[in-house]
Backbone bond lengths (Angstrom), bond angles and torsions (degrees), N, CA, C in turn:
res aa  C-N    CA-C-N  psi(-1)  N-CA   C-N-CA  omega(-1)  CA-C   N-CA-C  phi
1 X - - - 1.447 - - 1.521 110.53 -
2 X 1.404 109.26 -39.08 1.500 114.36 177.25 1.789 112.83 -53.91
3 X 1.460 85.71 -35.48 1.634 82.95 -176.87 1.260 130.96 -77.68
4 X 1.313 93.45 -29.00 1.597 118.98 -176.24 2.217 112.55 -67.95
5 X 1.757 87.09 -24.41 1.412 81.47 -161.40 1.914 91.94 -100.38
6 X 1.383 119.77 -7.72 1.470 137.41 -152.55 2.106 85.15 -93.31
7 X 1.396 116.24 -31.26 1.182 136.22 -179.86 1.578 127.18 -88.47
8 X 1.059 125.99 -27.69 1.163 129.11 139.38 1.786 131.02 -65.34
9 X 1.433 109.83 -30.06 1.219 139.52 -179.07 1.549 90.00 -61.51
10 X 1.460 116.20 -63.45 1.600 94.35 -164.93 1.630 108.47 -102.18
11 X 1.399 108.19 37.00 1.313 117.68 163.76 1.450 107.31 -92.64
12 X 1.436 106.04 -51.39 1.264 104.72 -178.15 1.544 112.06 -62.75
13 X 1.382 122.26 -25.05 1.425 114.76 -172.25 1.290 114.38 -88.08
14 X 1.643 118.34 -24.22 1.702 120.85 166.46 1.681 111.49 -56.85
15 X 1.033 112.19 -48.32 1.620 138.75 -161.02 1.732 84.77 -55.59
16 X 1.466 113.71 -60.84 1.643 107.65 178.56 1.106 132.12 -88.52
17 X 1.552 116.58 31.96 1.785 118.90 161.88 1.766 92.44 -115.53
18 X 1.712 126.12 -12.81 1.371 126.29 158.82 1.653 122.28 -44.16
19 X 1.227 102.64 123.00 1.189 111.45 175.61 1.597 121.64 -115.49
20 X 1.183 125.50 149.42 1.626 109.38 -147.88 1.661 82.94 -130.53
21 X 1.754 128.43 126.65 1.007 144.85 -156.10 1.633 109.22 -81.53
22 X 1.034 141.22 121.17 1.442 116.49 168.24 1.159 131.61 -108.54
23 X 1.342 103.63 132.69 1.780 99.20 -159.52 1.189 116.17 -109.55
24 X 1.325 131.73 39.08 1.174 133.23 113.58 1.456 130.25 -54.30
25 X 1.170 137.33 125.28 1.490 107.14 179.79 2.082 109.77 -99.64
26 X 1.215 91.84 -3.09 1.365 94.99 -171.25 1.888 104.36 -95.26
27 X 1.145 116.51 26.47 1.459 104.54 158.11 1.714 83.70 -148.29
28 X 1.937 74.90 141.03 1.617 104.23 -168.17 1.335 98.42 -107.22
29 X 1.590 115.28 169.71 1.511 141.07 175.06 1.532 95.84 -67.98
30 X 1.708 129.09 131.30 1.554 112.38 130.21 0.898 131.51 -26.70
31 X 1.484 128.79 137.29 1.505 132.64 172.07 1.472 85.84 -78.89
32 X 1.899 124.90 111.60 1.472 135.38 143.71 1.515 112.35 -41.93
33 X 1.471 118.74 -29.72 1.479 115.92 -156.65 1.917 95.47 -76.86
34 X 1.127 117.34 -27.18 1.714 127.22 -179.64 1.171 112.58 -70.10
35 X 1.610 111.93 108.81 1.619 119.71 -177.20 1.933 87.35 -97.01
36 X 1.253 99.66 89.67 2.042 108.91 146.91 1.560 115.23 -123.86
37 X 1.281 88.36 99.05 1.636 95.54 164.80 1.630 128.05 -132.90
38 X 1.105 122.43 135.86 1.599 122.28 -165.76 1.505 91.08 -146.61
39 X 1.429 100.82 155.15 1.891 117.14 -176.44 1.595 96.91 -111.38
40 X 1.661 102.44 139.81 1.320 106.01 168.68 1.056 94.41 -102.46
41 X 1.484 101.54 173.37 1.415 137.92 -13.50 1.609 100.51 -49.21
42 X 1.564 130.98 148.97 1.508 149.83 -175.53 2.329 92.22 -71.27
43 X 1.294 103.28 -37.23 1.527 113.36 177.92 1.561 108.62 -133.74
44 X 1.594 105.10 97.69 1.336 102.02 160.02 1.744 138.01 -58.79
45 X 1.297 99.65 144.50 1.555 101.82 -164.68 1.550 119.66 111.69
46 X 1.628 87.98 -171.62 1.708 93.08 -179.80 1.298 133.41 -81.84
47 X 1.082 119.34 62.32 1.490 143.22 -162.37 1.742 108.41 -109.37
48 X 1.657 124.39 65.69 1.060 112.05 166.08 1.773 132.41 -99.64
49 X 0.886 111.39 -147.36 1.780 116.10 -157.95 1.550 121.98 6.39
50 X 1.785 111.51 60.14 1.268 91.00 -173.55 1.521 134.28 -95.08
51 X 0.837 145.85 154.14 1.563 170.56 160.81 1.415 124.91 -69.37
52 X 1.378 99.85 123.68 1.496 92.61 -163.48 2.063 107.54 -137.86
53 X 1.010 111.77 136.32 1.823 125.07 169.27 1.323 104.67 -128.26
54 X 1.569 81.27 137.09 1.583 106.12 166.84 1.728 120.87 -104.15
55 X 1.296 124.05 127.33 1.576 137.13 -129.70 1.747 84.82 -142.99
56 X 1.221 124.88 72.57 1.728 126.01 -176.45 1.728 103.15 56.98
57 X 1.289 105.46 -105.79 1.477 99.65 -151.95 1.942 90.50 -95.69
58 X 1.374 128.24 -16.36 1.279 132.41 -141.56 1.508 100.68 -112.49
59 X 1.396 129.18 129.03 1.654 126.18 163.69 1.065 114.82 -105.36
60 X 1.150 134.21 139.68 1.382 153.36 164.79 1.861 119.03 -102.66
61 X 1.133 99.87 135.78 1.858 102.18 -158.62 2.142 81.31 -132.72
62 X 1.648 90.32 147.25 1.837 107.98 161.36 0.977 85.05 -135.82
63 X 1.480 91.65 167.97 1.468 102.79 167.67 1.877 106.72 -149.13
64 X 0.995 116.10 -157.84 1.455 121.12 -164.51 1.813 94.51 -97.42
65 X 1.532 96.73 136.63 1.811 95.74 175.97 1.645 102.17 -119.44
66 X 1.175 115.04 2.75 1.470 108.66 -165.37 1.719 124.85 46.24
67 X 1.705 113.40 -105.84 1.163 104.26 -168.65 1.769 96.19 -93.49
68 X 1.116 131.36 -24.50 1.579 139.67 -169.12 1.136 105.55 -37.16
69 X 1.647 120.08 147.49 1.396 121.22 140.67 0.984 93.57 -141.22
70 X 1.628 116.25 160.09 1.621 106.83 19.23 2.022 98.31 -75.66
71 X 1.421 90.58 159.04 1.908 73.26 -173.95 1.411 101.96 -126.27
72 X 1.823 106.41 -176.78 1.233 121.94 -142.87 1.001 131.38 30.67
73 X 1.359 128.12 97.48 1.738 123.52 -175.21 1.076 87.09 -84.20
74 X 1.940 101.34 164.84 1.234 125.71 169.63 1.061 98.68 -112.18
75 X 1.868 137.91 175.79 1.322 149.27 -153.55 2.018 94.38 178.55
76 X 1.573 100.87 151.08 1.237 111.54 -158.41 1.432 92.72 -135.91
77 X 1.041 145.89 122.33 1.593 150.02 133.01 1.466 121.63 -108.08
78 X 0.943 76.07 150.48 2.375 93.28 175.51 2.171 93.41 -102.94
79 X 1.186 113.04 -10.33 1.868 100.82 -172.47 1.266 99.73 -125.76
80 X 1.293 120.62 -33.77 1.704 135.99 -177.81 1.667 92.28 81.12
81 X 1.472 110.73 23.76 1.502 84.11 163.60 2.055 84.15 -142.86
82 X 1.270 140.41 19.59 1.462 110.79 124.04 1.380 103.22 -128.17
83 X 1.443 97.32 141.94 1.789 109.65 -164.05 1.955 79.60 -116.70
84 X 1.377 86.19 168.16 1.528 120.29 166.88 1.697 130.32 -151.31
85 X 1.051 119.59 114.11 1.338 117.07 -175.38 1.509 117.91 -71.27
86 X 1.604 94.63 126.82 1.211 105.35 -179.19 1.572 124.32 -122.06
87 X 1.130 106.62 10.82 1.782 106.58 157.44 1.829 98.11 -168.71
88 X 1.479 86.27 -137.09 1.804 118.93 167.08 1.396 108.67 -179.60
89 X 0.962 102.84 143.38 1.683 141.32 -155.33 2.099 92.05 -79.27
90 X 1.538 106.69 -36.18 1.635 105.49 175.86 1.319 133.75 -121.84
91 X 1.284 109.88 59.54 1.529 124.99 -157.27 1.714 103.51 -77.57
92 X 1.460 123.76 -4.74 1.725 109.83 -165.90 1.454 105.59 -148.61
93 X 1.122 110.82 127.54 1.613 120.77 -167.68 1.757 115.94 -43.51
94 X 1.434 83.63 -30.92 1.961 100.70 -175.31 1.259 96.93 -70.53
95 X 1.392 132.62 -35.30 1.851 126.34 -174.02 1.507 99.73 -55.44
96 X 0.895 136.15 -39.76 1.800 124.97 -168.18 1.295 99.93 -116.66
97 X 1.369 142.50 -20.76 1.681 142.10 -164.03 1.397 101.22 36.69
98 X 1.783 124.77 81.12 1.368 114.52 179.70 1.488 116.43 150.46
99 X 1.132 130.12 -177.53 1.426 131.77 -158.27 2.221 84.70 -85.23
100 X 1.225 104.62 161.56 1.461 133.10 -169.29 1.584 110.41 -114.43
101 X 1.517 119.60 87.40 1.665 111.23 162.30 1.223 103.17 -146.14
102 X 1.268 124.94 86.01 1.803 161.40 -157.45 1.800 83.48 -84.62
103 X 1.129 124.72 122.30 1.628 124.22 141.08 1.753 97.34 -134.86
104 X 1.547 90.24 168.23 1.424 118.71 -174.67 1.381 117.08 30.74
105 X 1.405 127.13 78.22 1.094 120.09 -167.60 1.716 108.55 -104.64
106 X 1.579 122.43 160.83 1.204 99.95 -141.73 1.780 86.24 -137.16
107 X 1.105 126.88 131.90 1.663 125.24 -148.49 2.002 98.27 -125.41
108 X 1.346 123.16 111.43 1.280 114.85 -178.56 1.458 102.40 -133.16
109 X 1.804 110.47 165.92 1.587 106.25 175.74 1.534 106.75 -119.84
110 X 1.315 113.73 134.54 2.079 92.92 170.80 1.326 88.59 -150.98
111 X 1.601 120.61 142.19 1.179 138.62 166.06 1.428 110.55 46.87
112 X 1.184 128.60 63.08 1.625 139.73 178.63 1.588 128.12 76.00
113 X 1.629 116.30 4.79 1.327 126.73 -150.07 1.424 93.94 -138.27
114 X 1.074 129.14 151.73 1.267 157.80 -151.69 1.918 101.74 -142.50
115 X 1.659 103.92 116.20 1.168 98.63 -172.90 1.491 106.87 -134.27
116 X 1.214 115.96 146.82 1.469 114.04 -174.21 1.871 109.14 -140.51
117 X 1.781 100.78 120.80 1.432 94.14 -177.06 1.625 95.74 -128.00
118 X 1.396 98.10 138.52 1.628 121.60 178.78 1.550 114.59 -127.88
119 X 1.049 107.26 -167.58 1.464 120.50 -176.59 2.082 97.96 -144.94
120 X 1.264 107.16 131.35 1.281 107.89 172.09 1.358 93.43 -127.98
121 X 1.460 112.42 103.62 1.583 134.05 143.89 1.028 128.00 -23.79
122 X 1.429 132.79 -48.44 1.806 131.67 164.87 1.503 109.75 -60.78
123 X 1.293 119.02 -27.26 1.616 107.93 176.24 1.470 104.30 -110.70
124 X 1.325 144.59 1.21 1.230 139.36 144.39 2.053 96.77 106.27
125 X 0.743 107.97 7.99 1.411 103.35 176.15 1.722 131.12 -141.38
126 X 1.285 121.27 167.21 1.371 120.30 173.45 1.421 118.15 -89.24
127 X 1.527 113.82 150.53 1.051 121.45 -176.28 1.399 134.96 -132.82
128 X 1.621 147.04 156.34 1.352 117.08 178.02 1.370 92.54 -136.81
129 X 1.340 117.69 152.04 1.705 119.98 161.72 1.729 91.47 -135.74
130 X 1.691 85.45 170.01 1.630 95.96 -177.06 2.067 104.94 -134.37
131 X 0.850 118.10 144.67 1.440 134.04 158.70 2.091 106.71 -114.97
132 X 1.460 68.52 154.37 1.797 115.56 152.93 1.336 122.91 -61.58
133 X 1.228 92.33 -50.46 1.315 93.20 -165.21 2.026 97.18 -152.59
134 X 1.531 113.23 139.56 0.837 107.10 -143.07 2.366 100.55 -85.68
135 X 1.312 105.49 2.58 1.249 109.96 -179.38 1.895 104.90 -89.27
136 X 1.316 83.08 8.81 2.047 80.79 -174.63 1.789 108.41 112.66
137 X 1.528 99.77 178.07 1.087 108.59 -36.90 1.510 138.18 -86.77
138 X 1.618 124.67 165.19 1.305 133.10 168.18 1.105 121.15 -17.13
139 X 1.548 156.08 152.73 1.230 130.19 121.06 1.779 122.75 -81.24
140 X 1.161 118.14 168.29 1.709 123.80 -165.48 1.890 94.15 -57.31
141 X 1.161 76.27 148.28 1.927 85.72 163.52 1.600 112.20 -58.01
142 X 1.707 91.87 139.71 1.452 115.81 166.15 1.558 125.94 -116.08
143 X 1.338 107.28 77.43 1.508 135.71 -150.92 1.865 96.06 -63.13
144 X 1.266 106.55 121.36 1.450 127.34 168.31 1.636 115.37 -80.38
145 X 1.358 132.39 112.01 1.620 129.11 170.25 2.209 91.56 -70.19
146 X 1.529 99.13 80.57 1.518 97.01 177.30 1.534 73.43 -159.71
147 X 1.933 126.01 150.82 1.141 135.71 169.74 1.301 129.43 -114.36
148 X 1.579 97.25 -19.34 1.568 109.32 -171.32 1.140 118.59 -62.60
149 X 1.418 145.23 159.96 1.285 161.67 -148.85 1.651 107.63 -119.14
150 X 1.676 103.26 141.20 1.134 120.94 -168.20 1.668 123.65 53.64
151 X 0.658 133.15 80.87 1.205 146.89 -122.14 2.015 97.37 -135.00
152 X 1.554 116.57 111.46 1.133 106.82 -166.03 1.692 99.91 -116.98
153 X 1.165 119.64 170.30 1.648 112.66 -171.89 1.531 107.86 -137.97
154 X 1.730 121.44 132.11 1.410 115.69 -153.00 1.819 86.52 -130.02
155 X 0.975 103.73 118.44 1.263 108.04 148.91 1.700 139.32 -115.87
156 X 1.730 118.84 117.42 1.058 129.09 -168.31 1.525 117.42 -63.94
157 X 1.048 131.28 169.85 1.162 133.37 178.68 1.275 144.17 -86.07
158 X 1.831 97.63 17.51 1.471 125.51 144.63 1.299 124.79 -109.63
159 X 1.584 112.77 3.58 1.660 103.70 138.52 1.797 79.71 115.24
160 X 1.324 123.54 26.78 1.630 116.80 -158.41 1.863 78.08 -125.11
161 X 1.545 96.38 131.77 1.478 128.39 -162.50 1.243 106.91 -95.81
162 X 1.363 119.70 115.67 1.786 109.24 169.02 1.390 101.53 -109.31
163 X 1.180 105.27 -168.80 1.651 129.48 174.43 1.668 118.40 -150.79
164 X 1.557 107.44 100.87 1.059 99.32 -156.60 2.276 114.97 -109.69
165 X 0.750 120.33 88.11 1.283 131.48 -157.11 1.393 97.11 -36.29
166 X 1.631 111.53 165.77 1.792 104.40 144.09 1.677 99.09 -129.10
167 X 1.435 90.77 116.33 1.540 122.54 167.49 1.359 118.64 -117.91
168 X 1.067 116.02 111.71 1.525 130.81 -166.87 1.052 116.37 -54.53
169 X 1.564 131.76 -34.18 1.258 134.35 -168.42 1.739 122.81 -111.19
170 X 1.165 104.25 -14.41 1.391 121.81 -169.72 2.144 104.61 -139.83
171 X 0.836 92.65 154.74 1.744 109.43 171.29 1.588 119.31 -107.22
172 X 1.255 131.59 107.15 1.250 128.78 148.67 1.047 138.82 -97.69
173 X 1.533 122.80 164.12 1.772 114.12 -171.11 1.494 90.13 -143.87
174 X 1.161 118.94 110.43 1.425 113.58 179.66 1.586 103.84 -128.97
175 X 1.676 107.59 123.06 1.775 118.22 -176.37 1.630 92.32 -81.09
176 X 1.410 99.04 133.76 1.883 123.82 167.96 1.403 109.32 -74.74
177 X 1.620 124.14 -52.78 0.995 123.19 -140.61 1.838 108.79 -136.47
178 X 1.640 92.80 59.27 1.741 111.26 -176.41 1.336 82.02 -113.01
């Protein structure tokens, strides 16, 4: 038994100075020596569908508030993994004229302006407002005759604005600003 167990003993201990070759050469080891660690969620709480632009070195994330106000917060990081809230996008009853249920809201930057297009479900339609600056404030909603949900916004690189839905079954491309 002595031998038997004295023999496994230095199996197990050969087995861990073994090193196993990888022959790929194009995927590397982690550097162990790099202490990065952060806990998700990056923002605890009820913070879903969020949206995120990068503005030089700085990102800015919304996310969906449903019925809440003031709604859609905005949030500011330099790593995107510690954020801080720095406004909301719906601070005044006059911005929507109407009941408040904000999902998937969709946060972009072009030519100095800060633009944000959603869909609010209690009033049945999509919407866009724009800031200065992305802590506020908002300007009032700019109500789209379009209904569909989640609603994303593309701008080309002559500055020409779409609105691009997500509809599961079909594709649309609809220009805002002809």
């Amino acid at each position: 038994m002595k031998l038997y167990l004295s023999t496994v003993a230095l199996l197990f201990f050969s087995i861990s100075f073994s090193q196993q070759v990888n022959p790929n050469p194009w995927v590397m080891a982690a550097d162990t020596a790099a202490e990065i660690t952060y806990t998700n969620p990056v923002i605890p709480g009820f913070y879903p569908d969020p949206s995120v632009c990068r503005v030089g070195d700085d990102y800015y994330l919304v996310n969906s508030s449903f019925e809440y106000f003031p709604g859609v917060p905005v949030f500011h990081s330099k790593d995107l993994i510690n954020c801080e809230q720095i406004g909301h996008c719906i601070t005044r009853n006059e911005q929507i004229n109407g009941e408040v249920n904000i999902f998937a809201p969709t946060i972009r930057f072009y030519n100095g302006t800060f633009y944000l297009i959603t869909t609010n479900v209690a009033h049945g339609g999509n919407f866009f407002m724009t800031a200065k600056d992305p802590a506020g404030p908002w300007s009032n909603a700019f109500w789209m005759d379009m209904s569909e949900i989640d609603p994303d916004l593309f701008i080309d690189d002559n500055g020409k604005a779409s609105r691009v839905p997500a509809v599961y079954d079909w594709f649309e491309y609809a220009a805002i600003n002809e």
